[in-house]
C-alpha positions as CSV (number, residue, x, y, z in Angstrom):
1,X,-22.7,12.1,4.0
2,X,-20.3,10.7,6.3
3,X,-20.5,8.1,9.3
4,X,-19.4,7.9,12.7
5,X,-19.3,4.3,13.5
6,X,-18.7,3.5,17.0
7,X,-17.2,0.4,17.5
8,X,-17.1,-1.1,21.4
9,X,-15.2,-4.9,20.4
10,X,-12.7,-6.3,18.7
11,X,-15.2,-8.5,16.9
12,X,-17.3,-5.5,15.9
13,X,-14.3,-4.6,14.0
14,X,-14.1,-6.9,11.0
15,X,-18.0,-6.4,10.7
16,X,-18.1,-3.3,9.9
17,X,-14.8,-2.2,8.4
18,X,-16.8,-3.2,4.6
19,X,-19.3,-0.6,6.1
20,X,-16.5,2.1,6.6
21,X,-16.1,4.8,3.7
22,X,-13.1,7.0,3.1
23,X,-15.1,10.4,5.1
24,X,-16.0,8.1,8.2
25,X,-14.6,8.0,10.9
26,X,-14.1,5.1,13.5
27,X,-14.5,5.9,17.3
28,X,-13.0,2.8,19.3
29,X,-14.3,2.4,22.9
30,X,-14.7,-0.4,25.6
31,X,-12.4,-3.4,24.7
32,X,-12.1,-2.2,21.5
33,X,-9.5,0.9,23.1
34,X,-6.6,-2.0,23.6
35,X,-6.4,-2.1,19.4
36,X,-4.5,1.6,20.7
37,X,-1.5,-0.8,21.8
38,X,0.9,-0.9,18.6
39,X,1.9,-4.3,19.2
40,X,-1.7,-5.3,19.0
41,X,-2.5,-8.7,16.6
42,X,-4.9,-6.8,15.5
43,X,-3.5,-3.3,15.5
44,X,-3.5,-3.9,11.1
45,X,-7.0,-3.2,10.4
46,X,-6.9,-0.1,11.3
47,X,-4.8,0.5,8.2
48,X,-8.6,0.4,5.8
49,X,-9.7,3.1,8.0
50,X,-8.9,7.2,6.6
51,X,-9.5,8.4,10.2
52,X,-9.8,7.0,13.9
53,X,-9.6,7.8,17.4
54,X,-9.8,6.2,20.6
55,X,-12.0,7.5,24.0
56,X,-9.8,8.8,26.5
57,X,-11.6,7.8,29.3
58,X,-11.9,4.1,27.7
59,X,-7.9,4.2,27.7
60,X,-7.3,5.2,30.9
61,X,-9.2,3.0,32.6
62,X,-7.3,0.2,31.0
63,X,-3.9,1.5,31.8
64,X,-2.9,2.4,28.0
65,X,-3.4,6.3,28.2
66,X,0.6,6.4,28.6
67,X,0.9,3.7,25.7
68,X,-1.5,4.2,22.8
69,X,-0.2,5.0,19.5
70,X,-3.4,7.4,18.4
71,X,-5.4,10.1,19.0
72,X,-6.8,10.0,22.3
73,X,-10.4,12.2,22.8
74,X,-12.7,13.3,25.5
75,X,-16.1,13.4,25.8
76,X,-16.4,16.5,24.7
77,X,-14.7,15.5,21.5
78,X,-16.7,12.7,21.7
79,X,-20.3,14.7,21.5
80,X,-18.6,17.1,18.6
81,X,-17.8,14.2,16.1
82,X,-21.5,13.1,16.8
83,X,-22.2,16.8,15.5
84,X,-19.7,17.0,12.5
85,X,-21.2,13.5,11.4
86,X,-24.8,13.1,9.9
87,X,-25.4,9.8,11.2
88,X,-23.9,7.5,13.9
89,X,-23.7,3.5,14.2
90,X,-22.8,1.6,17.0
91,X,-21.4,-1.7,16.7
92,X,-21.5,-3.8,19.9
C-alpha cells in the first residue's frame, strides 16, 4: 500500500521522512519547492526518499522552474499520483 505524502514546508520535512516508505512518494509544494535548488542546505534529505517530485506551478512562481534539479509536475500529474496512490497525507 503505498503513500503520497505531500509535504508544503521545510519543517514538514524532517517530520515525516521516518513516515516515508521505499513505494512512497514525496510531493513538495509551497516553500517546500525551494529544496528543488541543488545548493539547497537542505537539498540532502531528499537522499531517504526512493521517489520525489516537485509542483510546477509551486516552482514557477518562485522563479526556480529554470533552476530545479528534479522532476517538475502539473496538476494534472498532480491528481494522477493521488489516483496511483491508496492514501494521501499532507504535512503542513
Amino acid at each position: 500500500m503505498s503513500t503520497l505524502h505531500i509535504i508544503s514546508s521545510l519543517e514538514q520535512l524532517s517530520v515525516a521522512l521516518p513516515f516515508i516508505s521505499n513505494d512512497d512518494h514525496l510531493l513538495l509544494i509551497q516553500q517546500a519547492a525551494y529544496l528543488a535548488l541543488a545548493e539547497h542546505p537542505k537539498k540532502s534529505l531528499l537522499e531517504k526518499v526512493n521517489s520525489y517530485s516537485f509542483l510546477d506551478t509551486d516552482l514557477l512562481s518562485r522563479g526556480l522552474i529554470q533552476r530545479h534539479d528534479s522532476q517538475a509536475i502539473s496538476m494534472a500529474g498532480f491528481v494522477e499520483l493521488t489516483a496511483r496512490h491508496s492514501k494521501s497525507i499532507h504535512w503542513g
